[in-house]
C-alpha positions in Angstrom: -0.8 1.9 3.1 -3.5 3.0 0.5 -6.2 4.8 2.9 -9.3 2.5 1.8 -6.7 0.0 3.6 -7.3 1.5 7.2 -11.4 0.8 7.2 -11.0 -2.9 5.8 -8.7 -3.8 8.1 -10.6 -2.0 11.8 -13.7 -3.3 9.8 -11.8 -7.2 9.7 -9.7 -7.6 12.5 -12.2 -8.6 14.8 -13.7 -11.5 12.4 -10.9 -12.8 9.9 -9.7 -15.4 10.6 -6.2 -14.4 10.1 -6.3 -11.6 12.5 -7.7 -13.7 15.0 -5.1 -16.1 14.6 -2.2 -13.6 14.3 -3.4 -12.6 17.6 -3.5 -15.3 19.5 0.1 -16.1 18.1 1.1 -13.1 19.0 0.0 -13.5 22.8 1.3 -16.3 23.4 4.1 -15.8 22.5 4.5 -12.9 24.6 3.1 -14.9 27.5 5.9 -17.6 26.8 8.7 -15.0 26.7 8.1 -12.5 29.1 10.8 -12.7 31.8 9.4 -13.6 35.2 10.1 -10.4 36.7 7.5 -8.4 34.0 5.0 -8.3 36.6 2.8 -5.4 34.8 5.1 -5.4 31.7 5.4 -2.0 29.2 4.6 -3.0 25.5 5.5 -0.8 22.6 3.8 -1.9 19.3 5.2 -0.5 16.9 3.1 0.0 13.7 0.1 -0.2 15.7 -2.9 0.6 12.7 -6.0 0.6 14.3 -5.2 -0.7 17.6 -6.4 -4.7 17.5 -3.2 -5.8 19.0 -2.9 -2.8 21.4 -6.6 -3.7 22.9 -5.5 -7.2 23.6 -2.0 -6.2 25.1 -4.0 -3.5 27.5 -5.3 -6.2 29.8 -1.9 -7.6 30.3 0.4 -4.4 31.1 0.7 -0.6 30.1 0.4 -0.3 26.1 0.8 2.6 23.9 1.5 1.9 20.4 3.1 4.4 17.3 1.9 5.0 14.0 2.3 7.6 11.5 -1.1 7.4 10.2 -3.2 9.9 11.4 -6.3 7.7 10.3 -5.0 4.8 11.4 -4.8 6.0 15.0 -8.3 7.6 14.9 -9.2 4.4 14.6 -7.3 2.9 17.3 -8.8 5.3 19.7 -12.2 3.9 19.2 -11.4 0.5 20.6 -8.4 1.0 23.0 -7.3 3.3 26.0 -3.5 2.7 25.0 -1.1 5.7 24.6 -1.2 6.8 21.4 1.5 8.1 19.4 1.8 9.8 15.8 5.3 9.5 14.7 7.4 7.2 12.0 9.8 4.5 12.7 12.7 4.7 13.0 13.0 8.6 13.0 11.0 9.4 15.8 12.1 6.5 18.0 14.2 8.6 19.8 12.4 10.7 21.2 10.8 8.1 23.6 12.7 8.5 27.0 10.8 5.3 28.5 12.1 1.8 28.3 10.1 -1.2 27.3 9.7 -4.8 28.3 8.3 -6.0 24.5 8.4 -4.2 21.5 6.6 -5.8 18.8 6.8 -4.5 15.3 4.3 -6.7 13.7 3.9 -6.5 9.6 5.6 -3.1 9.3 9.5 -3.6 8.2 8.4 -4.7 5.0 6.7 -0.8 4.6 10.1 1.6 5.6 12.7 2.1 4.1 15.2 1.6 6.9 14.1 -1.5 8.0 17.7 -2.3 9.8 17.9 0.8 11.4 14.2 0.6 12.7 15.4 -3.0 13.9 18.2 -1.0 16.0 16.5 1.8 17.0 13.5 -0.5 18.4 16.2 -2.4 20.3 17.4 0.7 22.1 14.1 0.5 23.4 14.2 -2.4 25.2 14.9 -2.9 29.0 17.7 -5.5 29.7 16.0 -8.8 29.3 13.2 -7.2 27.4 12.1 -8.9 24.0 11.5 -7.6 20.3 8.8 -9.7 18.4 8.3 -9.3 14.6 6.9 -10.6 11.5 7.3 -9.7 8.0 5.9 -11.3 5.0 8.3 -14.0 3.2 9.9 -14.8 0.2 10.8 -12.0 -2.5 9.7 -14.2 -5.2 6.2 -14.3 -4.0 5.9 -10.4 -4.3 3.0 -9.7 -5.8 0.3 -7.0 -6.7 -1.1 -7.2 -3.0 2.0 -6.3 -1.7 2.4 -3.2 -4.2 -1.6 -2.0 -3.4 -0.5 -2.4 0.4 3.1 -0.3 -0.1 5.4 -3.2 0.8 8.8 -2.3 -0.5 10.0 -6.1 -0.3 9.5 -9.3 1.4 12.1 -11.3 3.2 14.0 -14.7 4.1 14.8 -16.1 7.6 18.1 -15.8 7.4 18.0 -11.6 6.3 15.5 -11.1 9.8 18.3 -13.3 11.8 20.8 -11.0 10.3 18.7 -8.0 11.2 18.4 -9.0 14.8 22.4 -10.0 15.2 23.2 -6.6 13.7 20.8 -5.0 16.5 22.8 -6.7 18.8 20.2 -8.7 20.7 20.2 -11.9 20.7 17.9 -14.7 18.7 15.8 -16.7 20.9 13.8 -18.4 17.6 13.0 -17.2 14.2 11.0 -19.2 12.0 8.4 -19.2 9.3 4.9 -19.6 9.9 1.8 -19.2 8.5 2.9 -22.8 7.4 0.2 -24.8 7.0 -1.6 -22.5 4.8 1.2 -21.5 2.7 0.7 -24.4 -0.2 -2.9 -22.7 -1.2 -1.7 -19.3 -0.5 1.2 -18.9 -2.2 -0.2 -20.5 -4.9 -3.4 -17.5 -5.2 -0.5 -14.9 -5.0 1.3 -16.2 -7.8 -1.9 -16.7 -9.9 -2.6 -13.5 -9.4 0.7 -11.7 -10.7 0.9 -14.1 -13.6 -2.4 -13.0 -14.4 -1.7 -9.1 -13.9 -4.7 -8.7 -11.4 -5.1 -5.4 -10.6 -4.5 -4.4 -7.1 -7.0 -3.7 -4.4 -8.7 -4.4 -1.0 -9.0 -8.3 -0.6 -10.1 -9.2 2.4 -13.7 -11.6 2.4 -15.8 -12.3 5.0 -16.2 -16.2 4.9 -18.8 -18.5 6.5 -18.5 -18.9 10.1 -17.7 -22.6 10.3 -14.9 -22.2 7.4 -13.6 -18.9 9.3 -13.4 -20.6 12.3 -11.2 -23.7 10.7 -8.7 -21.3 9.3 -8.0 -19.5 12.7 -7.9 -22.6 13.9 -5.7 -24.1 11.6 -3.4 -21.0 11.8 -3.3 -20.3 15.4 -2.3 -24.1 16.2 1.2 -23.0 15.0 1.7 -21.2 18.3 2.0 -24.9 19.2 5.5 -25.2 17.2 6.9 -22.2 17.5 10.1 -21.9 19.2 10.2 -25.4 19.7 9.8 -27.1 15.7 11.5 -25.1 13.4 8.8 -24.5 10.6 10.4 -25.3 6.8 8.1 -22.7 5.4 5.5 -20.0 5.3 3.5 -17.2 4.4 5.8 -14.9 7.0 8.7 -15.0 8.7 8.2 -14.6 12.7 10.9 -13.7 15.2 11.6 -13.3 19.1 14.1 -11.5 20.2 16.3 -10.9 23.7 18.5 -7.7 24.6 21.3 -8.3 27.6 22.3 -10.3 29.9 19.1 -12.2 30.2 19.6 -13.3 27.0 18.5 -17.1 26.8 17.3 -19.5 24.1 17.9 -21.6 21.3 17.7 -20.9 18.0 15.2 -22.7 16.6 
């Protein structure tokens, strides 16, 4: 990502409402899918910017997180006590000798370009019974100068992140788009925007509190539906995955 990135988004995460409501996505869904034995579960996030997700995961297990940006993780120190580690996906996966109950890989396949073999080498990871959670940004024809300002090299469809996952050989538990509510006004901004030729750049606003708050809201109540409603659309595509013989679920 473009370095002016790195501050906006340590600056936001604590107040937008789509970080908030990312997050509390995120955590429940790790909460939901956990197998019972993860009784102080190791989480790997993958990807891990300035450490938002990584200071939430810290009071439910051991956490250390990977990213390749040097600024990115200075960041991340300032807010978390996770294990920190500099390296790039998928090369220096293999390095890691230690297992993991979750991996999450939230918002970075769409910047690498290996994205399957990240998806593989992220599943070697895992403990047996252990679970890969993801999300990617959706639809190719809603790429747009936002994605280019924020180095995303595509966007994708449900069925190319089931494929992904099949090819890793774990096995789907749900995958579904989300950011669904949402998605009528936003994709429509996004495609405004490239049929206008904006110019990229950092867009991110603070809003009034009351209109904030609605949007998490309105966003996070999806973690209601997930893996149990199958979501038609959305804004991204999200994903739970299962390696071995614990593997259980059904696709939704």
């Amino acid at each position: 990502m473009e370095k002016a990135l790195y501050r906006e988004m340590y600056e936001m995460e604590t107040r937008h409402w789509w970080f908030l409501a990312r997050r509390r996505i995120v955590l429940d869904l790790l909460m939901r899918y956990l197998t019972p034995k993860d009784q102080r579960p190791r989480f790997l996030d993958l990807g891990c910017g300035t450490g938002s997700i990584l200071q939430a995961l810290e009071g439910l297990g051991e956490a250390t997180g990977m990213d390749l940006s040097e600024k990115a993780l200075e960041f991340a120190a300032t807010r978390t006590r996770a294990r920190l580690l500099r390296g790039s996906v998928p090369e220096d996966l293999h390095g890691l000798r230690e297992r993991f109950d979750a991996v999450l890989m939230l918002d970075l396949l769409e910047h690498l370009d290996e994205d399957k073999k990240a998806v593989a080498a992220a599943a070697d990871l895992l403990v047996d019974g252990g679970i890969l959670l993801l999300t990617v940004p959706a639809y190719e024809w809603l790429y747009s100068p936002r994605d280019r300002f924020h180095h995303h090299r595509r966007r994708y469809s449900r069925r190319e992140v089931r494929e992904m996952i099949r090819k890793a050989g774990l096995s789907e538990v749900f995958t579904s788009y989300y950011n669904c509510f949402l998605f009528p006004l936003a994709a429509a901004q996004r495609l405004w925007c490239r049929f206008r030729g904006a110019r990229p750049g950092p867009d991110l606003r603070e809003l009034p509190r009351v209109l904030n708050s609605f949007l998490e809201d309105v966003f996070a109540a999806e973690r209601f539906l997930l893996g149990r409603v199958p979501l038609p659309w959305g804004l991204s595509v999200v994903a739970v995955a299962r390696k071995g013989a614990y593997a259980v679920g059904n696709p939704a």
